[in-house]
Every structure is written in structure tokens, then in C-alpha cells.
BAFI-94335 format. One line per field, with one value per residue (C-alpha): residue number from 0; residue in one letter; y, x, z. Coordinates in steps of 0.2 Angstrom, whole numbers, plus 5000, padded with zeros to 4 digits. Each point is the difference from the previous one (the first is absolute). Layout:
N
num: [NUM	...] .
residuo: [A	...] .
y: [Y	...] .
x: [X	...] .
z: [Z	...] .
END
This chain:
453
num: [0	1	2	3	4	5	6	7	8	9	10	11	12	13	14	15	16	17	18	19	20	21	22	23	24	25	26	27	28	29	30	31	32	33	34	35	36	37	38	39	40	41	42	43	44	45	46	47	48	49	50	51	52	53	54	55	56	57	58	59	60	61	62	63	64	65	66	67	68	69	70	71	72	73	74	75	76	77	78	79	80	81	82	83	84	85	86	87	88	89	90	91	92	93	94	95	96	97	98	99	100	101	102	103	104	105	106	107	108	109	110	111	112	113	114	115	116	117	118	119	120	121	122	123	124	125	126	127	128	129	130	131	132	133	134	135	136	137	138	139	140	141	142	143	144	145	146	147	148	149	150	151	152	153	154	155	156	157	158	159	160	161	162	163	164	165	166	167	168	169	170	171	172	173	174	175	176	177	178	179	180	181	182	183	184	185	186	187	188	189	190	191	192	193	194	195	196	197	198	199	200	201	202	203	204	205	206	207	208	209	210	211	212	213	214	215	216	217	218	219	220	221	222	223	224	225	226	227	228	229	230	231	232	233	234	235	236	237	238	239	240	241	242	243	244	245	246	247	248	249	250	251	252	253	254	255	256	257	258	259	260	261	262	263	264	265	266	267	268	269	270	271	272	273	274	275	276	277	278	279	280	281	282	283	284	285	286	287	288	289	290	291	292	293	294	295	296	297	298	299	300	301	302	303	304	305	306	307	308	309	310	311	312	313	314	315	316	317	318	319	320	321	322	323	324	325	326	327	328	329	330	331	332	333	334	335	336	337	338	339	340	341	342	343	344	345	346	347	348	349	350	351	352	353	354	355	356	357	358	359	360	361	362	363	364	365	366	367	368	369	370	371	372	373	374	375	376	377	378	379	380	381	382	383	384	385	386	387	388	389	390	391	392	393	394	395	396	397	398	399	400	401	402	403	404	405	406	407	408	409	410	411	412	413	414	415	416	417	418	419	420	421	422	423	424	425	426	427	428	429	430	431	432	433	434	435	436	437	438	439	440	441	442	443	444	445	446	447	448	449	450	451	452] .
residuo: [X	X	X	X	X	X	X	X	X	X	X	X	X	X	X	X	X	X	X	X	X	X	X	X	X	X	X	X	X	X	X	X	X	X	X	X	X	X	X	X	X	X	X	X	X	X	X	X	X	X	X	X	X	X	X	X	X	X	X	X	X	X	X	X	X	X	X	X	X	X	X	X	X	X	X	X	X	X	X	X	X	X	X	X	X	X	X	X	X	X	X	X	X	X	X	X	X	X	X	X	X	X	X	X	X	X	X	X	X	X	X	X	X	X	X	X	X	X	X	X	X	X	X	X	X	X	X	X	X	X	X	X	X	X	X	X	X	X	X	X	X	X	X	X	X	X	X	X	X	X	X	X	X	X	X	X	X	X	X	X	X	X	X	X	X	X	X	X	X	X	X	X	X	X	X	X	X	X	X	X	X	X	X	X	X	X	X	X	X	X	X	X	X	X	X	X	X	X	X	X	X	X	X	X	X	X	X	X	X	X	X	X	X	X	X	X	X	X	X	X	X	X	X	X	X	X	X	X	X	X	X	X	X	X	X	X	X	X	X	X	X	X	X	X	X	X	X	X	X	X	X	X	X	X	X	X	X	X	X	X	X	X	X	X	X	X	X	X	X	X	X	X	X	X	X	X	X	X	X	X	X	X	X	X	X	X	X	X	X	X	X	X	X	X	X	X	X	X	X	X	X	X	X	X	X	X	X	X	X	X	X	X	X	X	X	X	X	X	X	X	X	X	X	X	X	X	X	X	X	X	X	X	X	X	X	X	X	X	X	X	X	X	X	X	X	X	X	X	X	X	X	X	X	X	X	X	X	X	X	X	X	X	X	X	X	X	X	X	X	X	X	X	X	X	X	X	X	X	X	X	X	X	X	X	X	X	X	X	X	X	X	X	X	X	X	X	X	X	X	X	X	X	X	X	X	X	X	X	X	X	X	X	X	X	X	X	X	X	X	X	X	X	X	X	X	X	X	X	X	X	X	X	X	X	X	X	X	X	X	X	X	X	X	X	X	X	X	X	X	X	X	X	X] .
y: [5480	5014	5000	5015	5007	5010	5017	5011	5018	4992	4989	5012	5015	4990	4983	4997	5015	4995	4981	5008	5013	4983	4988	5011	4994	5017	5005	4994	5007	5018	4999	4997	5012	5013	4994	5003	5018	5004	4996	5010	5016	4998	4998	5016	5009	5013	4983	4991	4999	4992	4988	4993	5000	4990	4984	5000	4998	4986	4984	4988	4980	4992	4991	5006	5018	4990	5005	4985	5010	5021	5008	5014	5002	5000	4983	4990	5007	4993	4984	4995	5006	4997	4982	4999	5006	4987	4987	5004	5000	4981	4997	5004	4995	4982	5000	5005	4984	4988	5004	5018	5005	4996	4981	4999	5001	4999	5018	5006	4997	5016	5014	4992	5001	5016	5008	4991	5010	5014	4999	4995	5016	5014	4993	5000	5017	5007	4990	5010	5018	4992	4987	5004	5008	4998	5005	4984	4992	5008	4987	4993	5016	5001	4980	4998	5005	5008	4991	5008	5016	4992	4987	5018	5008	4986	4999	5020	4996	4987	4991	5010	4985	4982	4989	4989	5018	5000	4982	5000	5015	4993	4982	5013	5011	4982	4995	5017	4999	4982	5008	5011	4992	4988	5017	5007	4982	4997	5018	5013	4990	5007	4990	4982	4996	4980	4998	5010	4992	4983	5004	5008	4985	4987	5012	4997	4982	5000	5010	4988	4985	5007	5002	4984	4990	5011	5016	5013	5014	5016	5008	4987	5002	5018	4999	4988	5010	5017	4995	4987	5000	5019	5006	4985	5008	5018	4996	4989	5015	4990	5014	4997	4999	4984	4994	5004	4994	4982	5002	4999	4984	4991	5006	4987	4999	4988	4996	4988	4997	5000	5009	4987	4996	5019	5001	4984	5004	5019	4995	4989	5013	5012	4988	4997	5020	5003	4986	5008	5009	5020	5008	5014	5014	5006	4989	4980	4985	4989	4988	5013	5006	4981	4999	5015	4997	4983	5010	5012	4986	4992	5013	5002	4982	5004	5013	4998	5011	5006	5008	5006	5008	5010	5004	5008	5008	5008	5014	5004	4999	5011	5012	5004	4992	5005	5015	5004	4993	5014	5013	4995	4998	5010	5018	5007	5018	5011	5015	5009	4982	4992	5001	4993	4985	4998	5000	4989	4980	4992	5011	4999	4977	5001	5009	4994	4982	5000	5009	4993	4985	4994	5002	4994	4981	4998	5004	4995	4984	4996	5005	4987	4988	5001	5002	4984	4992	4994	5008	5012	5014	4994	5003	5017	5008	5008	5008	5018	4995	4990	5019	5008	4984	5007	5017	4997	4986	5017	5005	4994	5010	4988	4988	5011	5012	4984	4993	5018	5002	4983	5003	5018	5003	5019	5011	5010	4984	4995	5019	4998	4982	5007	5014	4986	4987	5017	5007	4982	4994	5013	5004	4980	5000	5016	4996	4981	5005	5012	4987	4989	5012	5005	4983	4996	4981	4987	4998	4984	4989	4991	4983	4994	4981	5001	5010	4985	4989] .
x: [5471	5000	5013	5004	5008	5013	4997	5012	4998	5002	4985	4991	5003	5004	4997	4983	4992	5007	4993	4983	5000	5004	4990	4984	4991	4998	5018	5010	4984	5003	5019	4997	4989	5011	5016	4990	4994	5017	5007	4986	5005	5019	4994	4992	5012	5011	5014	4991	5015	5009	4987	5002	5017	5002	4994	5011	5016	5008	5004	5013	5004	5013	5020	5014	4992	4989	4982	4988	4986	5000	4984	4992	4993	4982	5003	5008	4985	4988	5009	5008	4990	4987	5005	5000	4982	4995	5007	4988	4988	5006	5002	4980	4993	5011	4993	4981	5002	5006	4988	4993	4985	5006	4999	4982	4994	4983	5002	5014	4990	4989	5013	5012	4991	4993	5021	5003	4983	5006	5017	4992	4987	5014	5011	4986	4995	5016	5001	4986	5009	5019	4999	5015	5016	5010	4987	4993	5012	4992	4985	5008	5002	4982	4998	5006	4995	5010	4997	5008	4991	4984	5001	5006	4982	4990	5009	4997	4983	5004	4984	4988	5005	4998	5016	4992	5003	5016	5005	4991	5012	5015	4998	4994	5015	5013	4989	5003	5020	5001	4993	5013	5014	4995	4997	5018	5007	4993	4996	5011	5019	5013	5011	5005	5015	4999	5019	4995	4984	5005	5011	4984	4991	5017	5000	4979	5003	5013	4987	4986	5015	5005	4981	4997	5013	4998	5011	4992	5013	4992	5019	5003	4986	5001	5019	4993	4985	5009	5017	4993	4983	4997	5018	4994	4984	5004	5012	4990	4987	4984	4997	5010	4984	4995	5015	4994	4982	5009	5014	4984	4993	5015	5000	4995	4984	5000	5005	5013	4989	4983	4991	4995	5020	5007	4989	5009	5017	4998	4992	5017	5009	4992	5003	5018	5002	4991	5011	5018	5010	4998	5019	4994	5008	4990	5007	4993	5009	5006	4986	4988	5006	5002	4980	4995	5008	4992	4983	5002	5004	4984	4989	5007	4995	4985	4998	4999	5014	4987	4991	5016	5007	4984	4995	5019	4999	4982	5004	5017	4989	4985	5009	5016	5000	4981	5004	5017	4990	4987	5014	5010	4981	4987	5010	4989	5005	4982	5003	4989	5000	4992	4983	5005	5009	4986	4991	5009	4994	5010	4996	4982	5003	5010	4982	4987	5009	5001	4985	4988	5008	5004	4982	4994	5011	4998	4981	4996	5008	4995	4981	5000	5005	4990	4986	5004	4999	5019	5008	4994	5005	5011	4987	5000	5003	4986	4997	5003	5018	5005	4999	5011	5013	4996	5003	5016	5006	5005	5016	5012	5017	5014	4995	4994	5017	5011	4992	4999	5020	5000	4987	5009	5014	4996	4999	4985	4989	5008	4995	4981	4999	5006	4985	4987	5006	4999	4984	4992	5006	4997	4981	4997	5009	4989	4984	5000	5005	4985	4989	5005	5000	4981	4992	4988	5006	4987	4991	5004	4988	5000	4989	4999	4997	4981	4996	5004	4987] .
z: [5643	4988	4986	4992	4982	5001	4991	4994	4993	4982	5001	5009	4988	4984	4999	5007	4992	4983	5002	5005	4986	4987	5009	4991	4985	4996	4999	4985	4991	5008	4997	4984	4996	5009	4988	4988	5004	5004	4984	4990	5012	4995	4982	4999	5013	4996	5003	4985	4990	5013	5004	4983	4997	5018	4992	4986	5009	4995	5010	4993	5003	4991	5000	4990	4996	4989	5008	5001	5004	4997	5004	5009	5016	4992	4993	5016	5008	4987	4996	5018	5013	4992	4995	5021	5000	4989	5009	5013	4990	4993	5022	5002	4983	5005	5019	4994	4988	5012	5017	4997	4990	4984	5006	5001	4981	5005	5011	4990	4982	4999	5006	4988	4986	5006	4999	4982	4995	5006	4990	4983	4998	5006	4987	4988	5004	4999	4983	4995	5001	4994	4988	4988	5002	5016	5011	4998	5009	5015	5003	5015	5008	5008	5003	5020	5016	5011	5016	5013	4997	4997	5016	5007	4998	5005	5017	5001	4998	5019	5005	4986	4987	5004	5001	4986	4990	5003	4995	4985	4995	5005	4989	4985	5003	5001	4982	4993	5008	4988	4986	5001	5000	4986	4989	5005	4999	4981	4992	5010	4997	4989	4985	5009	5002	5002	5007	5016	5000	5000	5014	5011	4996	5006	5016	5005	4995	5013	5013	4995	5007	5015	5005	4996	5009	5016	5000	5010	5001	4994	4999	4987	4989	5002	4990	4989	4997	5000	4992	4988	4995	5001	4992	4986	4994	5003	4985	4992	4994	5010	5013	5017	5010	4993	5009	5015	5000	4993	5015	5012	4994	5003	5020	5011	5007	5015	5017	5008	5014	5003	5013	5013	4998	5003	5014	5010	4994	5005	5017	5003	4996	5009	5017	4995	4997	5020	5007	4993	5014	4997	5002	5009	4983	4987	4987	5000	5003	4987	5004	4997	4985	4995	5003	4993	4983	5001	5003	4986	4989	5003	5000	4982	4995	5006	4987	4981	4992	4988	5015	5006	4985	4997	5018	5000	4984	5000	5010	4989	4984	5008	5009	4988	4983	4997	5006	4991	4985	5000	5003	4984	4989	5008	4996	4986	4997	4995	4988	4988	4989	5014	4995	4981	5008	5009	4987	4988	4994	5013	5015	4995	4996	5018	5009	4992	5002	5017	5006	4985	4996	5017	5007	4983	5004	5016	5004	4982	5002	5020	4994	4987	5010	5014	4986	4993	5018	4997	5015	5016	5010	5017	5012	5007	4985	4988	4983	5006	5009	4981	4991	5014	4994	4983	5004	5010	4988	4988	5011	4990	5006	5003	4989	4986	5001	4999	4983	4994	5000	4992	4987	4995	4993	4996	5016	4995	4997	5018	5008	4993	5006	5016	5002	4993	5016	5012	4994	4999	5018	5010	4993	5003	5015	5007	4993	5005	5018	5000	4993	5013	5015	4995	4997	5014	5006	4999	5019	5007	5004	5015	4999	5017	5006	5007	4984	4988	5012] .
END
């Protein structure tokens, strides 16, 4: 017997094309990339002045008209959908840790210390260019990969990179995401205010607890998260992301029930589910509703809240806060002073950082390595595929744009940083896919049996 889906006109002309359009690896890439052309149009478009001004409209929360937190749209972006983006991050960084690549030091050792190679030499390079003034305050700006775009153009590249390649990226890109937030969380934070501080810390204490003696509500620690430990440090003058990345640890990350366990319970289920009296209507009986709540409940101890949390959240972050991100930062409005900003001290730190300095740490630092026989290459991967990491290791947009606004007060230093990231990025970004697109694979060599004897 064949049993068949039901498809209405939504799925068919909506839903179904939007989950295959988000289901690609290539996708959040591109949509990020598009914000971000987008916003440079409207910065040089005849509507320029109205592109900037959008983002300073101001978004008040408060009691009493005494406002608790006043700010403009520019900075709930950068401090509150971006503490969400973070917390993602904190979901995957915690999920690699506990059973992904990160939990193998012995595989994860050499693109690790190949992405904190490849944060010390930008910052020292850029040092090189800034080292008085408040320009200095830049060196974290060409420090992180930004791995959506650069996990964007190896999948571009399909079946012409090994998936080896593409590993070894993704653990450099979550080193380089760590090393990032432990520069916002100790040099990037304003004057402390130790009240507020105290009361973050008393709210992820409280996140820490309920892991620990079993809540697995994700409503509840997103209040607590959100209303507490957020609110808390975006007072407190350490940067609101932070919050974020520490809201994540505290998620759990384990089942209720094991997988030989789902199975029998959902097969009894199942059983009970076939032997309940249909009622003939398109509505279920109570029985069957009674079983498929018992079903749903299941299948969610079957699933680690961790995994929930940032299998729901991924497609938010990738395909609307990334992109409102680039919308509200990416807008750089060229004029005759273009070519001076381009060629000021930080615009010159920001791309010689990241296409010099990047290269520079992570082939430099994976050579001598390898050279000192202390690690190798995961098999399938060769020298020729370690300088297209190196070369697509320089795009640095979101990343490099958020610690920019953090590292400037004064919008003309923030404007030159901005052209540096562009520049930088998309002349790594192009030339590593190049690179990649035209190196000839290794042929594979096919030993068989007989041939050994």
C-alpha cells in the first residue's frame, strides 16, 4: 500500500522550495554576500542619506519613563542579535568539544594551532602599521575568519576539494571563533560596572544548577539567558555577546534515552498508534492525540537540547541576523576621499593583515609543524590545498566588521577599517577560489590485492 503526503499549494510554492533553497551549504554564504552588496549600493545610492540615518532610530526599553536601555537601531543589532549569533557559535564550539572534531586533540591539534597562528601575525602585522594612537586599538580587527563565507567557497568549489579540506577549515574557523571571543571578552569591554556583573554571574550560576540537576526546558533558559544573564552584562560594560557564548555552555548536551531504548518504545507506540479506531473526520481521536503527544515527547528525549537549540536557531542566524548584520555594517559610502581612506594606516593594517598575515600563520605555523614531524595533514589533503586555507582564511567580514565598531569610537577610523575588511576579503576570497579551482587533484592510486602478492 502506498501512503501518500498531502500537498497543498503552500508547500508546493513556498515551503518546499524555501527548505531546498536553505538545506544548501552554499546558501547562507550567498545571502550573505548579497546583504552585503545591497547595503554598499544603498550607501552610494542617491538614498545614501537615508540608508544611514535608518540605523539610528532609536529603540527604547524601560518602567516608569526611566529608560533601562536607550539605543539605536545600529547597536541592538550589534549588541542583541548578534549576542544570538554568538550563542550559536557557543551551541557548536560546545557540541564540537563534547563529540565533534574538537574532541579528538590528536586530529583537532594541527588546524588549531594552525587558526591561533593565523590570529597572532594579522594582529602583528597590523601592529606594524598602528602602534600609537587610537588606531591601535584596531589589532583585533584582522584576527577572525569568517566561516560562513569561507565554508561558502569551498562548497562552490563541490567535489574539486577533498572533504578533509573542508574539515580542516571548519576546526580552524571554531579556533579562530574562540580566539575571538576571548579578545572581545578581555580587550574590547567598556568601564565594569561590578553590581550588574555580580548579577550575570548569580544568573549563569543559576543556568549552570538547573543543567546540572536536569532541566531541559529551552524556553526556560532562554528567559533566564535573555532576561538575566544578557540584560546583566549588557550593563555591566563586558560586551553582551559574551553572554551569549557563556548562555550556551550552560545548555544541556544529552539525551533522556538512548537509541536502542527510542527505538522499542517508538515501535510500541507506533503499534498502539495502528491499533487506535480512526473516527472517519479529518481531526484525530483523543487516543491519537494522546499517543502522538507521547511520541513527540520522546523523540525530544531522544534529542540533546544543545542540538535542538542550534539545529533551530542556525537557519535564523544564517539567513536573517547575518544578513541584517551586514546591512546595518557593510554600507561604506565611496567618494573622492576613497582612495585616501583606502590608503590610510588602518586600511592598509586591516589588508595586509589578513591577506599577509593570515597566510603568513596558518601556512607558516602548519609547515613548521608538519616539518618538525609533530602533527600531519588528515589524509586527502596536501600542501597545495593548506595555501588555498591560507588564502581563504583572509575573509574576514562579519567578524572583522563587529570588532571594528568595537575597537572605534571615531567613525572615520570605523569607515577605513570597513574598506580594509572589503578589500582584503574579497581579493582572498577570489583568489583562493581561483587557486583552488585550478590546482590539478592528486591521481588516485588504486593498489589492487594481486598486485601486493
Amino acid at each position: 500500500m502506498k501512503y501518500r503526503l498531502k500537498i497543498t499549494p503552500i508547500d508546493k510554492w513556498v515551503i518546499n522550495p524555501v527548505n531546498r533553497f536553505i538545506g544548501k551549504s552554499t546558501t547562507g554564504g550567498i545571502v550573505l554576500f548579497l546583504a552585503a552588496v545591497v547595503a554598499l549600493i544603498l550607501a552610494n545610492s542617491p538614498w545614501k542619506e537615508a540608508y544611514h540615518h535608518f540605523w539610528e532610530h532609536k529603540f527604547s526599553l524601560g518602567f516608569d519613563n526611566k529608560y533601562l536601555l536607550d539605543q539605536d537601531l545600529h547597536h541592538w543589532i550589534n549588541d542583541g542579535l548578534m549576542a544570538v549569533f554568538f550563542f550559536v557559535v557557543g551551541l557548536e564550539l560546545k557540541r564540537e568539544i563534547i563529540g565533534g572534531e574538537l574532541s579528538n586533540p590528536k586530529k583537532a591539534f594541527l588546524p588549531v594551532a594552525a587558526g591561533f597562528g593565523g590570529m597572532i601575525f594579522p594582529a602583528l602585522i597590523y601592529l606594524l602599521f598602528n602602534s600609537t594612537g587610537e588606531a591601535q586599538n584596531g589589532w583585533g580587527i584582522p584576527m577572525a575568519t569568517d566561516i560562513a563565507f569561507a565554508l561558502g567557497v569551498l562548497f562552490l568549489l563541490g567535489d574539486r576539494v577533498p572533504t578533509s579540506l573542508k574539515l580542516f577549515l571548519t576546526v580552524l574557523a571554531i579556533a579562530d571563533d574562540i580566539g575571538a571571543v576571548l579578545v572581545i571578552a578581555f580587550f574590547y569591554t567598556s568601564d565594569i560596572s561590578f553590581t550588574s556583573l555580580i548579577i550575570g554571574t548569580a544568573f549563569l550560576l543559576l543556568l549552570i544548577i538547573s543543567n546540572l540537576v536536569g532541566v531541559r526546558n529551552t524556553i526556560y533558559y532562554g528567559i533566564l539567558g535573555i532576561g538575566g544573564l544578557w540584560m546583566a552584562f549588557l550593563l555591566s560594560g563586558v560586551h553582551a555577546t559574551i553572554a551569549g557564548v557563556l548562555a550556551a555552555f550552560t545548555i544541556p548536551a544529552n539525551v533522556k534515552i538512548d537509541e536502542i531504548g527510542f527505538s522499542e518504545k517508538m515501535k510500541m507506540y507506533l503499534e498502539k498508534f495502528k491499533k487506535a479506531d480512526p473516527n472517519g473526520v479529518p481531526t484525530v481521536t483523543p487516543e491519537q492525540l494522546h499517543i502522538l503527544e507521547d511520541m513527540r515527547t520522546l523523540s525530544k528525549q531522544a534529542m540533546t537540547p544543545l542540538q535542538r537549540l542550534e539545529h533551530g536557531l542556525h537557519p535564523v542566524v544564517t539567513f536573517i541576523i547575518m544578513p541584517i548584520f551586514a546591512l546595518a555594517n557593510a554600507g561604506v559610502t565611496l567618494s573622492s576621499e576613497t582612495a585616501t581612506t583606502t590608503s590610510s594606516y588602518v586600511a592598509i593594517g586591516v589588508i595586509f593583515g589578513l591577506l599577509i598575515g593570515k597566510f603568513i600563520g596558518i601556512v607558516g605555523v602548519t609547515s613548521l609543524f608538519l616539518k618538525l614531524k609533530l602533527a600531519s595533514l588528515p589524509e586527502g589533503m596536501n600542501y597545495k590545498h593548506l595555501i588555498g586555507v591560507g588564502l581563504l582564511a583572509s575573509i574576514g567580514f562579519t567578524m572583522s566588521l563587529f570588532v571594528a565598531n568595537l575597537a572605534f569610537d571615531n567613525n572615520e577610523l570605523i569607515q577605513q577599517a570597513k574598506i580594509g575588511i572589503l578589500i582584503a576579503s574579497l581579493t582572498g576570497g577570489t583568489i583562493g577560489y581561483l587557486y583552488l579551482y585550478f590546482i590539478k587533484p592528486k591521481a588516485t592510486i588504486i593498489i589492487k590485492e594481486s598486485d601486493i602478492h
